[in-house]
C-alpha angles and dihedrals in degrees: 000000000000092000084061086051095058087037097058091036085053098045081046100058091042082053097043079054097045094054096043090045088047099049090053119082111240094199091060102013095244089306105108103222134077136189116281105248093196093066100014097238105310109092101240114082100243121268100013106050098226121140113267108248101202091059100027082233096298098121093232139067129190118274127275099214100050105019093233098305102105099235142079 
């Protein structure tokens, strides 16, 4: 009996850490945002100081994988 109990609160924890793991976007870490990897990250696209039009000179876009929201 008690053997059952360790078991389930042990399937249950391995659970609980699959389905956060799952619900947070690898790609971002649940923020949303990535580096722009037009510019890097620096807002001017290298070697001719233009603002980076993929970014709007921010540095960051939305992520790809989640589309901002975080999450997959």
């Amino acid at each position: 009996m008690k053997l059952k109990v360790i078991i389930s609160s042990i399937a249950l924890s391995i659970l609980a850490a699959a389905l956060l793991f799952a619900y947070t976007c690898p790609t971002c870490d649940g923020e949303g945002e990535v580096v722009c990897y037009a510019c890097d990250g620096e807002g001017t696209i290298p070697y001719t100081d233009k603002i980076c039009s993929m970014c709007g000179g921010e540095g960051v876009i939305t992520c790809p994988s989640c589309g901002g929201r975080g999450e997959r």
